[in-house]
N, C-alpha and C positions, 0 to 999 in steps of 0.2 A: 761539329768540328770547331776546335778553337780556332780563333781569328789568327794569332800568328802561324798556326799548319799552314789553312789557307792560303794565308799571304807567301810562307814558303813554297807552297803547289803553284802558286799560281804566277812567281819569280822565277819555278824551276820550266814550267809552262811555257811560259817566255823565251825562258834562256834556249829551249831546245828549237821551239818557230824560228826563233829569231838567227839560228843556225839550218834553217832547213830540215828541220830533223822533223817531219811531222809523223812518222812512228814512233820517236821517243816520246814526244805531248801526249798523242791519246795512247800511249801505254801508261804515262802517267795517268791522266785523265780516267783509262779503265780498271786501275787498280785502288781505286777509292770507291767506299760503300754506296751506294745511291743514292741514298740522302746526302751524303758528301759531294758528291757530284752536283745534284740540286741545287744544292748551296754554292757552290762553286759559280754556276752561273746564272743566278737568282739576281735581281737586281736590287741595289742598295737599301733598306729599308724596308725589303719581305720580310713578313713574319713566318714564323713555324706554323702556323696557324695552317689548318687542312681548307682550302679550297670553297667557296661558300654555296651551297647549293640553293639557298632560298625558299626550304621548304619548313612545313612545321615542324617537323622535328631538327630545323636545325637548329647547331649551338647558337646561331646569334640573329634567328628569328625573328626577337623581340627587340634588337639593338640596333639595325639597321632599317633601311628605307628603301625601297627599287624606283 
């Protein structure tokens, strides 16, 4: 999702808590793709990047350290 959606969703978010309205938040909230949603409450500086499992075949095996 692009950054200023987001930032719209998450103004329009606001705007509706901030009225009491929490069936209008999570109908917004539920009308966005999953990944969108994800992102939405993902914390500043997550990457896309899937999840790291730590094992040989994973992608960054060779690039990290436990």
């Amino acid at each position: 999702m692009l950054q200023t959606t987001l930032d719209d969703v998450l103004a329009r978010v606001r705007a509706q808590l901030e009225h009491d309205d929490l069936t209008g938040a999570v109908a917004l909230i539920e009308s966005l793709r999953s990944p969108d949603q994800a992102e939405l409450f993902a914390e500043p500086g997550e990457t896309d990047e899937p999840p790291c499992c730590h094992n040989v075949s994973c992608w960054c095996a060779t690039t990290t350290s436990e």
